[in-house]
VOLUMTOR-131787 format. One record per residue (C-alpha): x, y, z; residue in three letters. Coordinates in steps of 0.001 Angstrom, whole numbers, plus 500000, padded with zeros to 6 digits. Last residue first. Layout:
<nukols>
XYZALA
...
</nukols>
This chain:
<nukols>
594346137378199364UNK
596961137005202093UNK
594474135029204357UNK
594138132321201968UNK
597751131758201331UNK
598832131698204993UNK
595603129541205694UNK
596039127206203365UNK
599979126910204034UNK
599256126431207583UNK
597104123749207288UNK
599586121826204873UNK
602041122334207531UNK
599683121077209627UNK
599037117788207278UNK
602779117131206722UNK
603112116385210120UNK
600020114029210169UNK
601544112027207523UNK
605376111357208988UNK
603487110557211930UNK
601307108051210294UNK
597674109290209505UNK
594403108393210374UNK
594849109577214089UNK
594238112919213593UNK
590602112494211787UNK
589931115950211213UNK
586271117106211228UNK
585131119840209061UNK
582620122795210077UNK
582259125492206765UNK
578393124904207022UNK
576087125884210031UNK
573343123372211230UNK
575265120308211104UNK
573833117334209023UNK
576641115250208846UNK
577219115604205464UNK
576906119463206129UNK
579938119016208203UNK
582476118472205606UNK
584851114870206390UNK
588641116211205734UNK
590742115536202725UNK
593645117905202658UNK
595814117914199354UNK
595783121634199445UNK
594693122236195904UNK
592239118990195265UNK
591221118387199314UNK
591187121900200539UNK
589670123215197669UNK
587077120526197067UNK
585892121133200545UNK
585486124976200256UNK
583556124634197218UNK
581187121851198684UNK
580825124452201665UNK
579168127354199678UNK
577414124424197770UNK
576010123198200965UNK
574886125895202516UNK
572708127133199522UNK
570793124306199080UNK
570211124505202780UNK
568962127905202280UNK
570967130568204438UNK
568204132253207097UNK
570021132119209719UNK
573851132209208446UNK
572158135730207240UNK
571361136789203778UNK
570386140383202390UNK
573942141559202054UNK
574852138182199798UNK
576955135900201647UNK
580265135256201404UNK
582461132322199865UNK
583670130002203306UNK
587121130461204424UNK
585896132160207452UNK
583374129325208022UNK
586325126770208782UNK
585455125854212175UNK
587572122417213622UNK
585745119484215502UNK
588508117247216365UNK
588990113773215758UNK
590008110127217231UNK
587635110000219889UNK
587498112093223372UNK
588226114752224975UNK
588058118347222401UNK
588524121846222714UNK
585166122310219489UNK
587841124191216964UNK
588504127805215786UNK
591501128892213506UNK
593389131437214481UNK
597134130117213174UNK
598876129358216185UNK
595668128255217911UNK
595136125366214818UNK
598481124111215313UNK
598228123697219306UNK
594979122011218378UNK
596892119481216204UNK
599669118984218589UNK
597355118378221626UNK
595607115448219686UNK
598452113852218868UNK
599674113680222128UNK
596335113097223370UNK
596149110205220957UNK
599209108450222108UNK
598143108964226188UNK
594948107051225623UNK
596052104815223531UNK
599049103545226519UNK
595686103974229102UNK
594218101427226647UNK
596154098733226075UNK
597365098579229479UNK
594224098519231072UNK
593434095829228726UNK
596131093865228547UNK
595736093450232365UNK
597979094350234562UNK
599123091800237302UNK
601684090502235471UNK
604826093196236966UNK
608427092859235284UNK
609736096325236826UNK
606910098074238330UNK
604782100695236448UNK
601618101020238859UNK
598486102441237331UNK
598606100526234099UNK
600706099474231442UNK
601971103135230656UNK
605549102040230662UNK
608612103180232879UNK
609234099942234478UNK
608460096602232810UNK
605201095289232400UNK
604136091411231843UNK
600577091305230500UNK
597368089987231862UNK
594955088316229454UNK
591547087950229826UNK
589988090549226606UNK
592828089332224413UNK
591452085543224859UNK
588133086091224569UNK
588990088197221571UNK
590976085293220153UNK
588369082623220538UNK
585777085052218976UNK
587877085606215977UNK
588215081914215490UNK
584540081502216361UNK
583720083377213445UNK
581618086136214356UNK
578005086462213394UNK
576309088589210857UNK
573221086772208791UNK
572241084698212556UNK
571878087921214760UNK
568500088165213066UNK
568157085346214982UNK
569821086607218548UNK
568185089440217664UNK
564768088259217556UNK
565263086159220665UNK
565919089204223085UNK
563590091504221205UNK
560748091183223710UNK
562938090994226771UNK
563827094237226567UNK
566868094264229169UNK
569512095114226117UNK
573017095137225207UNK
574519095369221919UNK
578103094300220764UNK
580179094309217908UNK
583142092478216871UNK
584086093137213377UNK
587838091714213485UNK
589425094129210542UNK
587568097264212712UNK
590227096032215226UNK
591302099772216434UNK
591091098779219965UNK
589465101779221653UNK
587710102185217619UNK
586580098988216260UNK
585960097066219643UNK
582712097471219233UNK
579694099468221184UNK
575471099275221448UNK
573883099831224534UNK
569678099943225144UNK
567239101961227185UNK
563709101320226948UNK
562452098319228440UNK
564436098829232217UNK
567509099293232161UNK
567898097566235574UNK
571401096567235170UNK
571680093119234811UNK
571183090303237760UNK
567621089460238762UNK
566095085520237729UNK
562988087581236275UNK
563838091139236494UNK
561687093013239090UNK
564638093312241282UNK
566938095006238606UNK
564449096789237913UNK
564120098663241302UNK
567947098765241490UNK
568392100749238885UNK
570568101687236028UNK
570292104602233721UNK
572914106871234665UNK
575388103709234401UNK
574123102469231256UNK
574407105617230162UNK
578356105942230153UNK
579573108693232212UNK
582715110593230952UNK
584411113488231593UNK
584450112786235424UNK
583741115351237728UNK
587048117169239257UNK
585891120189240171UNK
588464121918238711UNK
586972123709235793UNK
587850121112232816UNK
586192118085233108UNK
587833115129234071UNK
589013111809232375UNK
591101113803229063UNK
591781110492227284UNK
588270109560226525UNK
589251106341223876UNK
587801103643225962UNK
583854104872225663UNK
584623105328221818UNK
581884103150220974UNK
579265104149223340UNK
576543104088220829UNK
573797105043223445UNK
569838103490221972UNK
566919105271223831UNK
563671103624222619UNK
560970106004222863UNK
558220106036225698UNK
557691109512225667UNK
558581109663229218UNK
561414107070229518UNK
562673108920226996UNK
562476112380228332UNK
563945110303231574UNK
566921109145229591UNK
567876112530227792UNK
567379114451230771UNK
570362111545232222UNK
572611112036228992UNK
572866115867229627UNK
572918115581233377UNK
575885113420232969UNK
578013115992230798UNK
578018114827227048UNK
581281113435225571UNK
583538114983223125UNK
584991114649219744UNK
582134116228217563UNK
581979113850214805UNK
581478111504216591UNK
580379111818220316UNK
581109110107223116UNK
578809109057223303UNK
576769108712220198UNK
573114108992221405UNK
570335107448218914UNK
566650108398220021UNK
564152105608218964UNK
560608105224218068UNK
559475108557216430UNK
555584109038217090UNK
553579108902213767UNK
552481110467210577UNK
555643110062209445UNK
557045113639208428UNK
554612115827211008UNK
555028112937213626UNK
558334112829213082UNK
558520116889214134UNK
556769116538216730UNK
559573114427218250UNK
561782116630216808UNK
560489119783218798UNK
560315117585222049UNK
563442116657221967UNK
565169120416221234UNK
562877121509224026UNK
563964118444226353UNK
567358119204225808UNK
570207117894223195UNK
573544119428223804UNK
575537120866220990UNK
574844124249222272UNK
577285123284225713UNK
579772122685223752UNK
580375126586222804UNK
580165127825219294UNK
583423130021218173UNK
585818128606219883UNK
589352129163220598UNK
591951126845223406UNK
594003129730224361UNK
596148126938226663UNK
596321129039229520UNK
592376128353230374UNK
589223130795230272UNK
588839129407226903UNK
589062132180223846UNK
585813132842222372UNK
585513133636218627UNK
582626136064217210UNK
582821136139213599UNK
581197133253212776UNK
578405134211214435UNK
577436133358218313UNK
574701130616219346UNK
571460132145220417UNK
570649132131223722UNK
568455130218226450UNK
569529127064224581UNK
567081125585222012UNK
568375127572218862UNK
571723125509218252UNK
570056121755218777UNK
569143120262216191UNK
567396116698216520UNK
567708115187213187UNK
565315112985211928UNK
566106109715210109UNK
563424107685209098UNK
563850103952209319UNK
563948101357206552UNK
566161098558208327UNK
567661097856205253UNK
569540100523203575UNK
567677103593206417UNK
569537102620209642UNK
573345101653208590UNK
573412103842205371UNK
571909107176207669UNK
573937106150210372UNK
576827106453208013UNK
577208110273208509UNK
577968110120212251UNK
576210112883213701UNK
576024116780213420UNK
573329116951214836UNK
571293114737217861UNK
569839111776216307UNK
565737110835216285UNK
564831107293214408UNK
561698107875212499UNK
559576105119211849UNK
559107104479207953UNK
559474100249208376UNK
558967099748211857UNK
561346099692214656UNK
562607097793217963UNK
563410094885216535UNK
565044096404213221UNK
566575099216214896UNK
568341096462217075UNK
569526094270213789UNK
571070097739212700UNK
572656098553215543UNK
574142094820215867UNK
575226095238212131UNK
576526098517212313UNK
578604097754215508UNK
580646094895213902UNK
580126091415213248UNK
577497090940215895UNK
577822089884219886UNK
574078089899221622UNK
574624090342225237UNK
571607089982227356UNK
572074086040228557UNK
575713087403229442UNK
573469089855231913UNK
575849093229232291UNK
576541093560236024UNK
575715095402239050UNK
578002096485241750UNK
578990099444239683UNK
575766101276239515UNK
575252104119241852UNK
576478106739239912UNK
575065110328239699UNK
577998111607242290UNK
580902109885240194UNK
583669107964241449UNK
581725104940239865UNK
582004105663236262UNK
585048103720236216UNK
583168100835237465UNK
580630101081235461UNK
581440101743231559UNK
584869100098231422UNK
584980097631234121UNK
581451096622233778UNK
581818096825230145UNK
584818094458230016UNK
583144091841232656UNK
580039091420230114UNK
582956090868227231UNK
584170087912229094UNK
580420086581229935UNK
579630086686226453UNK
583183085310224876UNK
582580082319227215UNK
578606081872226671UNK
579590081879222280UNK
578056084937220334UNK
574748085998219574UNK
573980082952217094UNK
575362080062219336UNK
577798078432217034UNK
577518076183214091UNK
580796073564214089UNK
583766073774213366UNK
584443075374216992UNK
583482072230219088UNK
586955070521218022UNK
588975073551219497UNK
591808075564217128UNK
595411076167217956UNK
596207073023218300UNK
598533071119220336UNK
596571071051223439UNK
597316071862227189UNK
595356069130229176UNK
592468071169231227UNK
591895070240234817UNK
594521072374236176UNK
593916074422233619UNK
589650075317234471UNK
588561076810231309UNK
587196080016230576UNK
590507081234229671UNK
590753079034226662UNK
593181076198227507UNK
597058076575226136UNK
597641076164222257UNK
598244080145221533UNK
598686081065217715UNK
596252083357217956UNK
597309084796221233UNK
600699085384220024UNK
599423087268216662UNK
596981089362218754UNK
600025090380221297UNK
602301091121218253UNK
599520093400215870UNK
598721095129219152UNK
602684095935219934UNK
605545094315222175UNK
607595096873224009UNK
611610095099223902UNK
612638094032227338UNK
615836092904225546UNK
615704090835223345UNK
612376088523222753UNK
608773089691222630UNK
607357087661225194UNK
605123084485225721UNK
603926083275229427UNK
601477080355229599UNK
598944078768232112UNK
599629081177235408UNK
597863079569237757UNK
594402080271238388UNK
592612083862238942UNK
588769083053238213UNK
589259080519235235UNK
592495080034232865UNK
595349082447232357UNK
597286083766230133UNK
600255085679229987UNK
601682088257227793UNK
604722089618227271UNK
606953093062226695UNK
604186095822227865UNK
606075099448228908UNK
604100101573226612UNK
602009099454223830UNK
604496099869220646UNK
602851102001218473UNK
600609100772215145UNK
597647101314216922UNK
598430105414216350UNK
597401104130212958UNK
593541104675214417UNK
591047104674211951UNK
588264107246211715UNK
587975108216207838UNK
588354111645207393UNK
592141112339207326UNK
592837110903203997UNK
596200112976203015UNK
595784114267199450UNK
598811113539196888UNK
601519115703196481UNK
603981112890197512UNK
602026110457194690UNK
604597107904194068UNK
607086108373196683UNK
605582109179199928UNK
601958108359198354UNK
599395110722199029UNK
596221109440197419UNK
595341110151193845UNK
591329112323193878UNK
588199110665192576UNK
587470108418195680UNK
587243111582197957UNK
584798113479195561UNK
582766109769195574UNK
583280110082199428UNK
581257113360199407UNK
578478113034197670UNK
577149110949201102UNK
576437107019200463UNK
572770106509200365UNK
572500106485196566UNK
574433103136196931UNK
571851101555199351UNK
568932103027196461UNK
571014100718193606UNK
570636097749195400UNK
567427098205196390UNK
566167098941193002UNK
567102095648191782UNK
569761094418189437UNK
570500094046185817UNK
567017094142184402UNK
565698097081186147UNK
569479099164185422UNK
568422098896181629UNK
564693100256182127UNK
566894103321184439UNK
568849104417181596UNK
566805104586179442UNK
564097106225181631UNK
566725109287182850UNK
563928111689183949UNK
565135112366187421UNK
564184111781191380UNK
565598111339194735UNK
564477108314196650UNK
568268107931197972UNK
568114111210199600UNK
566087109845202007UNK
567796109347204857UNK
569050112563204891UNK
565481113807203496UNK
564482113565207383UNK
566726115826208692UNK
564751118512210424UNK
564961120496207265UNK
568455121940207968UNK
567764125085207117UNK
565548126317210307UNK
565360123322212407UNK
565969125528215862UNK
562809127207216563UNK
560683127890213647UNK
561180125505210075UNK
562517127187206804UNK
560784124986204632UNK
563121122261202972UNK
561871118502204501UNK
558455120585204212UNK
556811117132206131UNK
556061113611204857UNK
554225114464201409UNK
551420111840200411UNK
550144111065197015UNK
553132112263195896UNK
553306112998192076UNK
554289110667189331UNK
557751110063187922UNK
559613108153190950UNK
559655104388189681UNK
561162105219186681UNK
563652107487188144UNK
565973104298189510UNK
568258104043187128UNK
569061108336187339UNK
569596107738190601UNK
573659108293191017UNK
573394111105188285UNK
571194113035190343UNK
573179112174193730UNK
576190114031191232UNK
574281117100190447UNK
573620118112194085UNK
570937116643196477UNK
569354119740196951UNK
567853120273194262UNK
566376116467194688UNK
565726117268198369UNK
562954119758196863UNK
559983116750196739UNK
559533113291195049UNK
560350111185198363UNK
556384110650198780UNK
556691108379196066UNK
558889105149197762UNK
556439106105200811UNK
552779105596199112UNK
554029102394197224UNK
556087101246200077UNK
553234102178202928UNK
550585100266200584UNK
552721097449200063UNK
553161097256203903UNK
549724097385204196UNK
548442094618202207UNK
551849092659202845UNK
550785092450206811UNK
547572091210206420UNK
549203088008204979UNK
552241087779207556UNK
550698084921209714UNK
550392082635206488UNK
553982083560205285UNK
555276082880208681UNK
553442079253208520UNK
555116078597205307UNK
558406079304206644UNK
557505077477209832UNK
557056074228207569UNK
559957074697205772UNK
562159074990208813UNK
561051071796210694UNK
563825069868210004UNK
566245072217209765UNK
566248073459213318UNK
565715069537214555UNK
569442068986213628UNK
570586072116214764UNK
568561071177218260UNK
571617071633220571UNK
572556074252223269UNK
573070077805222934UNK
570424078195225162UNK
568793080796223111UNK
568772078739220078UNK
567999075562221472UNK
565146077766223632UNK
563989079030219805UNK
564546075505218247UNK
561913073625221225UNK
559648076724220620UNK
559369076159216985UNK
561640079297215482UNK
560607080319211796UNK
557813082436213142UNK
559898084634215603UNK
563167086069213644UNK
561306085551210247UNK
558658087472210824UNK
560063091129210417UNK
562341090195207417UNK
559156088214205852UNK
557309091846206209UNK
559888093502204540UNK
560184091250201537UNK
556625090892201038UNK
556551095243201276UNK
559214095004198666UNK
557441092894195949UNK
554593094675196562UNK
556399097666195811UNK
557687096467192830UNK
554931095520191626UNK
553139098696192414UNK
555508100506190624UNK
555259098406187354UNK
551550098326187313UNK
551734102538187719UNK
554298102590184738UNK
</nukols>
């Protein structure tokens, strides 16, 4: 059994290190500046690609001895309490795969269960989330059958999914007429609110290069009707005028809808046009509308094109950055709750370590019970029962996970991941929040990465209180300066420095998760050329990239009483589709968002008052099974936890027809937290969700 697991992990560790080396070693230099030119040298690339694979494999040799010793050691070291844990059905997920787990650690990477001081109590610092896919059993048969059919790997990325969408794939789906009893999916964050007609917007016009003539006008026929997203994408798809990069009055209009050039390969991190159009989106987006704020100095810089790495989708461009910036086993830090599928996206291939940075017991008090509610100082009785402020990540709550991956890895984390604005929570961190966040980074040297991917969807713009500070402030903004900028070779960009890096989509502001365009930005020159090759397994088509160049340029005709921008004049084309896309999103999911937590004050149940995204952050723990006397939420086990919430979960999804996402699968400190995804839903679907709400509660409460 021993030969067999070293095998295997030699196997791995040659994979791994060929990953690593491939980006670099298989480039000549006369391919890599083709490649990062964007220019020529396909023919040349293939030409001399055997003989850099074989001169990879020579540079890597040293490498494979000790990456098959830190897969042998770390594929073991997994064998710990996180298989208790796990629950009964990630047991039955990994039962293949036990054959390679049946011998003791040689090396264990932290108590992942102990009941840690100061603020990781119960939630094990997080680093058996990511590896709850190395969980053990005794099932040999079946895993000596699995071996033959496919490889471990395979089977370990499916152990990564959470429990909890194999409980959501077992139950019928509401159906209006064929399943009307049927649970509503309100945890997976889609937008249908899309769907809409975009407020006041009946046409479209493009236009070619730095304000020319107006090269084509299309509407949506009778009567000033409101076109929507699925309309404007369909008439820009079928469009024959000249990209917008192009000159028209030196352009001939064409008859086709597709370019001769775009058969052919493509630059690997996206074409220069689509580049430079989606660096002018982010500066309008993240910068310039940051720049009525105090702590922002940035908006007359830009976002490098030459920095701009465009991906099929924001997992894959976070994932090819983690990759760059990583090595196998280091620990990636992320404020809790987060986003459950960073654990798939940075642990399936990439190999990191997740760590979670919690946060409750590093604020100069401890966060109230379940039984304490606070009402908001407001009119609008928003209710509480944990603050936002507790949420926030601090230099003590840093500095305790830091040490913390050094205790699990043996090593210094490498990156801190920021979602903001935050999923699951639904809000964005104040400015000073994000900014002690940069400098402890900056400090520690670790990699700060800011998933900004709902940076278009903050529909409440100032913070409550009056003092008029915007809600948002991207950190790009907080983390520009001029002072790098100058040092930069050829200036331009941000002045980001090494260390700070941007990854977004248009997946959620634009709902086009069909399109996968993703985006990461960085000033580390050291990783620019890996990316762009890694970049090479998940680019865009150049159709899609064609079209989103084109979306992201357009102006749109507005008529009178619309949300297409700041001024609603009759038959107006100087809005963008942007602007108008998105203050018309803004307003739809505030609507939606306002009727949900109006439901959830009517019937006492406690929620995180939220600004941003798609969800809201609602408190459940009253519904939760009690605790013994002797038990407190502080010193619940985590096993414990999350069968108390499992329970709750499977009741509101299999009797109440309510599937939400449960907090404990995004590693929150406290179970009996859900997030709603309002805008997953038709209207029709959300309705019938609060009354749903209200019937749990009513029948709960009366027992």
């Amino acid at each position: 059994m021993m030969k067999s697991v070293a095998t295997l992990a030699r196997v791995i560790a040659t994979s791994l290190v060929s990953t690593m080396l491939r980006p670099l070693s298989i480039l000549p230099t006369s391919v890599e500046s083709a490649v990062s030119s964007g220019g020529g040298g396909r023919r040349k690339q293939r030409r001399t690609r055997s003989s850099s694979i074989s001169e990879a494999k020579e540079r890597g040799g040293s490498m494979v001895t000790k990456l098959y010793e830190f897969a042998l050691v770390g594929w073991n070291s997994h064998h710990h309490a996180d298989a208790a844990a796990a629950g009964s059905n990630s047991r039955q997920k990994m039962a293949f795969i036990s054959e390679n787990h049946q011998f003791h650690n040689r090396r264990h990477w932290g108590a992942i269960h102990q009941q840690h001081q100061g603020g990781v109590a119960n939630n094990g610092g997080g680093a058996s989330s990511s590896l709850r896919a190395f969980s053990t059993s005794t099932n040999h048969q079946s895993s000596s059958l699995s071996s033959k059919l496919s490889s471990s790997r395979a089977q370990n990325a499916i152990a990564l999914l959470p429990t909890y969408l194999l409980d959501a794939r077992s139950v019928t789906k509401f159906h209006p007429v064929s399943a009307p009893n049927g649970a509503l999916q309100l945890s997976v964050a889609e937008n249908q609110l899309s769907e809409l007609p975009i407020g006041g917007v009946i046409g479209v016009v493009e236009r070619g290069d730095g304000g020319a003539a107006e090269i084509g006008t299309t509407t949506a026929g009778g009567d000033d009707e409101e076109m929507t997203l699925v309309e404007v994408l369909s008439q820009l798809a079928s469009s024959t005028v000249a990209r917008p990069s192009e000159d028209a009055s030196t352009t001939s209009s064409s008859s086709l809808t597709f370019e001769k050039d775009m058969i052919y390969y493509q630059p690997t991190q996206g074409s220069p046009e689509l580049r430079s159009a989606m660096g002018n989106y982010l500066h309008d987006l993240l910068l310039l509308k940051s720049s009525s704020s105090s702590t922002s100095s940035s908006s007359s810089r830009t976002f490098h094109p030459e920095n701009i790495i465009l991906g099929a989708g924001c997992n894959a461009v976070l994932e090819n950055l983690c990759m760059c910036l990583t090595e196998p086993g280091d620990a990636v830090m992320i404020p809790t709750p987060y986003y459950a599928a960073f654990e798939f996206d940075l642990v399936a291939r990439a190999g990191c370590e997740i760590v979670s940075v919690n946060t409750l017991d590093f604020h100069n008090e401890s966060p109230p019970s379940s039984s304490v509610v606070v009402v908001d100082a407001g009119d609008d009785g928003k209710r509480t029962t944990i603050p936002p402020s507790f949420y926030y990540p601090n230099k003590a709550s840093l500095t305790h996970a830091y040490n913390l991956s050094i205790e699990q890895t043996s090593r210094p984390p490498r990156v801190l991941l920021l979602s903001h604005p935050n999923n699951p929570l639904g809000i964005c961190y104040p400015p000073e929040v994000v900014a002690e966040c940069i400098e402890w980074c900056r400090e520690n040297e670790v990699h700060l990465i800011s998933d900004e991917i709902y940076a278009g969807s903050v529909y409440r713009q100032k913070r409550d209180g009056g003092d008029e500070e915007d809600t948002f402030v991207s950190a790009m903004s907080l983390a520009s300066s001029e002072t790098e900028t100058e040092e930069q070779d050829g200036g331009g960009g941000l002045g980001l420095g090494p260390y700070i890096h941007l990854v977004y989509a248009l997946s959620k502001d634009f709902a086009l998760s069909g399109l996968r365009v993703g985006v990461a930005y960085t000033e580390n020159e050291e990783i620019l050329v890996p990316m762009q090759k890694l970049n090479d397994l998940c680019q865009i088509s150049s159709q899609t990239q064609l079209l989103v160049e084109r979306m992201l340029s357009a102006n749109v005709t507005v008529t009178g009483g619309g949300g297409g921008g700041d001024d609603d004049n009759d038959n107006d084309n100087n809005n963008t589709f942007v602007d108008a896309y998105l203050t018309s999103n803004r307003h739809n999911i505030q609507t939606r968002c306002d009727k949900l937590q109006s439901c959830l004050n009517n019937v006492d149940i406690p929620y995180l008052p939220a600004d941003s995204g798609l969800f809201v952050w609602m408190d459940f723990r009253q519904f939760l099974p009690s605790l013994p006397d002797s038990i407190t939420e502080e010193t619940e086990s985590l096993p414990s936890k999350e069968q108390r919430e499992r329970g709750l979960y499977l009741k509101l999804m299999k009797e109440y027809g309510l599937l939400f996402t449960p907090g404990m699968s995004m590693r929150n400190e406290r179970p009996g937290f859900f997030r709603c995804v309002f805008t997953a839903a038709s209207e029709e679907e959300f309705e019938l969700g609060l009354e749903r709400i209200r019937k749990f509660v009513d029948e709960e409460r009366s027992t």
